[in-house]
C-alpha positions in Angstrom: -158.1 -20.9 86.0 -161.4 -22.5 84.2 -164.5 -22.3 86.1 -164.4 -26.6 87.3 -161.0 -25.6 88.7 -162.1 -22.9 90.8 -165.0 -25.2 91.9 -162.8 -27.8 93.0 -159.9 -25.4 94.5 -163.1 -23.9 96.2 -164.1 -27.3 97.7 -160.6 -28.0 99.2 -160.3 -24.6 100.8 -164.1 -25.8 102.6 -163.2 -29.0 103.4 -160.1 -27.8 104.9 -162.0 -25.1 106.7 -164.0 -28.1 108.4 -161.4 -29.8 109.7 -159.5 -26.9 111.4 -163.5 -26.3 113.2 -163.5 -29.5 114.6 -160.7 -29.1 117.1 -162.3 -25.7 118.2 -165.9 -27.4 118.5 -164.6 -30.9 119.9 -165.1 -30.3 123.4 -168.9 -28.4 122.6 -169.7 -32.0 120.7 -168.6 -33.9 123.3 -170.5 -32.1 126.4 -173.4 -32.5 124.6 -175.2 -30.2 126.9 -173.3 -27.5 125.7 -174.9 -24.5 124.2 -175.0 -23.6 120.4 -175.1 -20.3 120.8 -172.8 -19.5 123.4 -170.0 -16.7 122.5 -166.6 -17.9 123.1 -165.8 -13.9 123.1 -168.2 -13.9 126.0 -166.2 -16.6 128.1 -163.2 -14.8 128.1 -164.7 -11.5 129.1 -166.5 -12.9 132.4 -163.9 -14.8 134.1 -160.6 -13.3 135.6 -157.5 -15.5 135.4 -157.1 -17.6 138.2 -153.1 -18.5 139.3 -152.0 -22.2 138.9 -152.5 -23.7 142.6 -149.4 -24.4 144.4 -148.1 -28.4 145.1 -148.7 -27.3 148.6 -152.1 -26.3 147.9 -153.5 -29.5 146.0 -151.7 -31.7 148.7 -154.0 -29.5 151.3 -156.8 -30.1 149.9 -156.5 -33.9 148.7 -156.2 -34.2 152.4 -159.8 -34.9 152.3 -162.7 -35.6 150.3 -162.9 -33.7 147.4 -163.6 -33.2 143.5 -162.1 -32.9 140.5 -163.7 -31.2 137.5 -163.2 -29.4 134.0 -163.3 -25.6 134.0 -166.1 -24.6 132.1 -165.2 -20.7 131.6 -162.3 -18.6 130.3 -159.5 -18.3 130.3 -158.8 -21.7 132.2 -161.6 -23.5 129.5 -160.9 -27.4 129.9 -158.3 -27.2 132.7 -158.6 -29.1 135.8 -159.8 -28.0 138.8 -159.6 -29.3 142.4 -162.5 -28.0 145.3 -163.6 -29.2 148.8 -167.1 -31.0 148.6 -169.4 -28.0 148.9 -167.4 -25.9 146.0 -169.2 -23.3 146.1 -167.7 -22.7 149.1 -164.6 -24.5 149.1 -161.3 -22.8 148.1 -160.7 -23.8 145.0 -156.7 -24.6 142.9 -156.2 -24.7 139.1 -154.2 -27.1 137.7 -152.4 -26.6 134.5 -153.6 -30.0 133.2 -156.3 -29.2 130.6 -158.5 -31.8 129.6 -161.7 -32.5 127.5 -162.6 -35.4 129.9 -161.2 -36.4 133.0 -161.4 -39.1 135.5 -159.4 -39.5 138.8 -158.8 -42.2 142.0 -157.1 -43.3 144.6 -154.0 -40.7 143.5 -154.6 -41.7 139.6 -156.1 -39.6 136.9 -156.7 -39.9 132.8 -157.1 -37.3 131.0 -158.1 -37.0 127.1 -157.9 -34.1 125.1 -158.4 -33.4 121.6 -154.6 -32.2 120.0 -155.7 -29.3 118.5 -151.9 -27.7 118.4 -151.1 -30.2 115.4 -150.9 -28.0 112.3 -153.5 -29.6 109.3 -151.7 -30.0 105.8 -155.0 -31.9 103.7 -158.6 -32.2 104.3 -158.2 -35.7 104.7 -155.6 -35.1 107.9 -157.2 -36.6 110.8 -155.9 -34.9 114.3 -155.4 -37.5 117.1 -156.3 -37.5 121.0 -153.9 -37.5 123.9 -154.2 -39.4 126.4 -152.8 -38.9 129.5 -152.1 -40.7 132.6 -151.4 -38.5 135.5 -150.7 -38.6 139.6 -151.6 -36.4 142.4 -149.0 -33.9 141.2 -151.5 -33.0 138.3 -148.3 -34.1 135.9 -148.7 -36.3 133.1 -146.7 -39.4 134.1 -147.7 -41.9 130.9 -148.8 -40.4 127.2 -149.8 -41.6 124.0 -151.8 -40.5 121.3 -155.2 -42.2 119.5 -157.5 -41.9 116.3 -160.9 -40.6 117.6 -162.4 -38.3 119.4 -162.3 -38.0 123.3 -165.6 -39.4 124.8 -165.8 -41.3 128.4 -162.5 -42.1 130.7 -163.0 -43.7 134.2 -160.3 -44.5 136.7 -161.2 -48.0 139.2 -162.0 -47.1 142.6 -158.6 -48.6 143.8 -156.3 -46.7 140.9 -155.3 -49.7 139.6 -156.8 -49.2 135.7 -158.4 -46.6 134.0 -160.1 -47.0 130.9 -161.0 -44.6 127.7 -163.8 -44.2 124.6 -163.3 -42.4 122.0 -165.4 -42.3 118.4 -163.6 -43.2 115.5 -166.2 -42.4 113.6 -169.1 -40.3 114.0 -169.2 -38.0 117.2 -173.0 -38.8 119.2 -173.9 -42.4 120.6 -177.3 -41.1 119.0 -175.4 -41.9 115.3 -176.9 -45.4 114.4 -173.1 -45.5 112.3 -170.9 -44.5 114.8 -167.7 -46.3 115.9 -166.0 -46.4 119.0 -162.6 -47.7 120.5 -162.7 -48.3 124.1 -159.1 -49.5 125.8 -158.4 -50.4 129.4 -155.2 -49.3 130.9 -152.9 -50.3 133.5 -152.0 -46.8 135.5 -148.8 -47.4 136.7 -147.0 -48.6 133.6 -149.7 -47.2 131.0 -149.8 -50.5 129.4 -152.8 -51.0 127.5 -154.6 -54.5 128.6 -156.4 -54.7 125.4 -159.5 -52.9 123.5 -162.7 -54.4 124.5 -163.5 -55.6 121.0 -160.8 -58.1 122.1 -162.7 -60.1 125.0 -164.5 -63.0 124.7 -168.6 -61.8 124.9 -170.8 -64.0 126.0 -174.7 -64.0 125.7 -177.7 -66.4 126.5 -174.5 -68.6 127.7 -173.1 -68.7 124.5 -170.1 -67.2 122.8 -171.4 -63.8 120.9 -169.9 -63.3 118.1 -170.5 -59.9 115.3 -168.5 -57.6 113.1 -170.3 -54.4 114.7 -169.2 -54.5 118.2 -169.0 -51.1 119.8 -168.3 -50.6 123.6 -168.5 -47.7 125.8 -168.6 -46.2 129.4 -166.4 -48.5 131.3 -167.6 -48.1 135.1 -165.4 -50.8 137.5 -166.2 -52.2 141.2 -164.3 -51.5 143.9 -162.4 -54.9 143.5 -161.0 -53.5 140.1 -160.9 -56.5 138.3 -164.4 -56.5 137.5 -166.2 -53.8 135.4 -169.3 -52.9 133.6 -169.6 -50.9 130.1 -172.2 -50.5 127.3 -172.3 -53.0 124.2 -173.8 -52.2 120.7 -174.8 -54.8 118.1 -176.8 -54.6 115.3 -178.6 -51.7 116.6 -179.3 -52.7 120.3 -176.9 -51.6 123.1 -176.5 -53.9 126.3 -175.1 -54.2 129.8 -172.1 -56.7 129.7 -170.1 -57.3 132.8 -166.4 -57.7 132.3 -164.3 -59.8 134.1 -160.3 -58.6 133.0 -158.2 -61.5 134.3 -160.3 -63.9 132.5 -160.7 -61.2 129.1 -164.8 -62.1 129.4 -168.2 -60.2 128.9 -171.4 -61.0 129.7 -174.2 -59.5 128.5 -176.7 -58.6 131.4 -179.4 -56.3 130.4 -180.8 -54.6 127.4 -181.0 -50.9 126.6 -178.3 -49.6 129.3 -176.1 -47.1 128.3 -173.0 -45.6 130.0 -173.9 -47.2 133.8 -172.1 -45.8 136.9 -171.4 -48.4 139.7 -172.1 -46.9 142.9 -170.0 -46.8 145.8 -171.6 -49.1 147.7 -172.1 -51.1 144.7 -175.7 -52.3 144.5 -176.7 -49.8 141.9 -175.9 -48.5 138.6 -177.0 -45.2 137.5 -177.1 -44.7 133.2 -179.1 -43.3 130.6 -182.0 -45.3 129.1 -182.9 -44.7 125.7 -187.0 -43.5 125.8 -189.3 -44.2 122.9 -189.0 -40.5 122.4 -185.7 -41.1 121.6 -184.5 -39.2 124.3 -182.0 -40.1 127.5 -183.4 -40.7 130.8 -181.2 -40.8 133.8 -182.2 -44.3 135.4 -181.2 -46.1 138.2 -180.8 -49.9 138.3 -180.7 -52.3 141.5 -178.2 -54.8 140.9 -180.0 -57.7 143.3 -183.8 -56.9 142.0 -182.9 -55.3 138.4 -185.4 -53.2 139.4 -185.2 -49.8 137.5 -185.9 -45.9 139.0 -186.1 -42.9 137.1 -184.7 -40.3 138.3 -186.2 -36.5 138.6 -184.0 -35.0 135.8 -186.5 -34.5 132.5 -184.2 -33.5 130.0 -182.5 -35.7 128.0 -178.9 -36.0 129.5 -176.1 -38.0 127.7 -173.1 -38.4 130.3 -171.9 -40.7 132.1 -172.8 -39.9 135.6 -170.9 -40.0 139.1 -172.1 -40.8 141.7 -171.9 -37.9 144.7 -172.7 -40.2 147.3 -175.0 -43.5 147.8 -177.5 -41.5 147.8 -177.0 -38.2 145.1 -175.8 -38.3 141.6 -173.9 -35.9 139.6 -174.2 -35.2 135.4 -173.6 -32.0 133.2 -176.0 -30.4 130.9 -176.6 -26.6 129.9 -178.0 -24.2 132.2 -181.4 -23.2 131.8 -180.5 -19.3 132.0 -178.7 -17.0 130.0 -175.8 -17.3 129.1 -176.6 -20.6 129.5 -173.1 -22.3 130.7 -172.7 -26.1 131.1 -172.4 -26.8 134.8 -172.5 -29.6 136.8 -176.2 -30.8 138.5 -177.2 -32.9 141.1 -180.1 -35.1 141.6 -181.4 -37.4 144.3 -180.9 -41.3 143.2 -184.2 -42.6 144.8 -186.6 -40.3 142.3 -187.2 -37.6 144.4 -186.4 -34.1 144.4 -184.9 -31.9 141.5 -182.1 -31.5 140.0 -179.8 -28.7 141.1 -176.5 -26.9 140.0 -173.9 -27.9 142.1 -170.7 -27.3 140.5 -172.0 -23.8 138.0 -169.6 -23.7 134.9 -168.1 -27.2 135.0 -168.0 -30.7 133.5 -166.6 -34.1 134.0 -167.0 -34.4 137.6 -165.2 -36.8 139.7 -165.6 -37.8 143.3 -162.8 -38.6 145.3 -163.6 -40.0 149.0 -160.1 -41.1 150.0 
């Protein structure tokens, strides 16, 4: 073989190499708080296995309030995980269900996850996400699969919908060319109730319309019908309210990105995009659109849950060696400092009943 072949056989074998990375690395670029140079070899040496909970055991303890979370540590990496409201202290149960973002209410869950089990034939293969409806039995109920990469889910308060973002192109919200897909979902059939890109948008009280819309980080009110998410056009991102029955946005509010509807639902918590170009956790009241930032410094992109009216939850990396991704919490009035609260987890969500 002539020296341009080898070049070009060399180039196939790299590309190729790539590909099969990104399934391994997916769920690293996704919690972007997750550390670069953690060892994966480490993980599996620090954490002993943990026995798949019982039906009995996850019906004890969705008895009462609780959370549901990603496993950040070996061997369970990605699976979800059940614990009282102090976890630290609660008895925790493993699921089987492994995830690379999760969201669950009112006895209705999504999960996405990155098929990494799909074998890649060409560099040019693309490998899809799962996404996966499920109930309180942990069990997938509904499944399909999508082009893109897993990125936000959300269930509604009431179980009704769920909705899910994923990149299809691109793999940070920080990528001035990134693409996103972001579907709604009807839980108890799966039916999809449209992409986003798909709704009327309106803005100034006229129609908007553009060829880059993107949309992201669905949050809905308690009365499920009506919703909030992030919009990008042309380089600025909004807040739209959505409105499902009548297929409508509205654009609200400039530079808010993934919002969080709190549970009493006066406030939304997001990230705000800082002349530094980094992400500040912000909070915003609905009646003065008056804004807080909170006492996290770092730059956090998530899409937070809220703990409580008054506490929010977010995942970013560990200041200490070995430096895991765990789960912090912050006052929502500006005071205080953040804390861990759930070590060596991600994808946090709070379920009140």
């Amino acid at each position: 073989m002539g020296r341009q072949g080898r070049q070009k056989v060399f180039v196939w074998v790299l590309l190729g190499c790539m590909v099969l990375a990104v399934g391994y690395t997916s769920r690293v670029i996704l919690q972007t708080a997750a550390s670069p140079d953690r060892d994966p070899s480490q993980v599996q040496r620090q954490e002993a296995p943990q026995p798949i909970a019982r039906p009995e055991e996850l019906e004890a303890i969705q008895k009462g309030p609780h959370l549901v979370f990603l496993h950040e540590a070996g061997p369970h990496y990605g699976q979800v995980t059940l614990a009282g409201f102090e976890p630290e202290l609660s008895h925790g149960a493993q699921t089987a269900l492994g995830c690379d973002r999760v969201h669950y209410a009112a006895s209705n869950g999504i999960c996405l996850v990155y098929d990494t089990s799909i074998p890649v034939r060409n560099p040019l293969e693309t490998i899809p996400t799962w996404v996966r409806l499920f109930g309180p039995d942990f069990k997938p109920r509904h499944e399909f699969t999508v082009e893109g990469i897993p990125s936000r889910a959300r269930v509604s308060p009431d179980g009704k919908y769920a909705a899910y973002t994923v990149f299809v192109s691109g793999h940070s919200y920080a990528d001035a060319n990134m693409s996103t897909a972001t579907v709604l979902l009807e839980t108890a059939t799966g039916r999809s109730l449209g992409n986003l890109e798909e709704f009327d948008v309106w803005k100034d009280g006229r129609l908007y319309e553009a060829l880059d819309l993107n949309f992201w980080g669905v949050t809905f009110a308690q009365e499920s019908n009506r919703f909030y998410a992030t919009l990008r056009s042309y380089g600025t991102t909004y807040l739209v309210q959505g409105d499902i029955a009548a297929r409508r946005l509205t654009v609200l509010r400039e530079n808010v990105e993934c919002p969080s509807l709190s549970p009493d639902g006066t406030r939304l918590a997001f990230k705000k995009l800082t002349p530094a170009g980094t992400w500040q956790i912000t909070i915003l009241d609905l009646r003065t659109m008056q804004e807080t930032p909170l006492a996290e410094k770092e730059s956090i992109d998530d899409q937070v849950e809220w703990l409580d009216n008054e506490r929010v939850l977010y995942q970013k990396q560990e200041d200490d060696p070995p430096r895991w991704v765990s789960v912090f919490v912050v006052p929502a009035d500006g005071s205080g400092q953040p804390e861990v609260f759930i070590p060596k987890a991600t994808s946090p969500a709070v379920v009140r009943n």
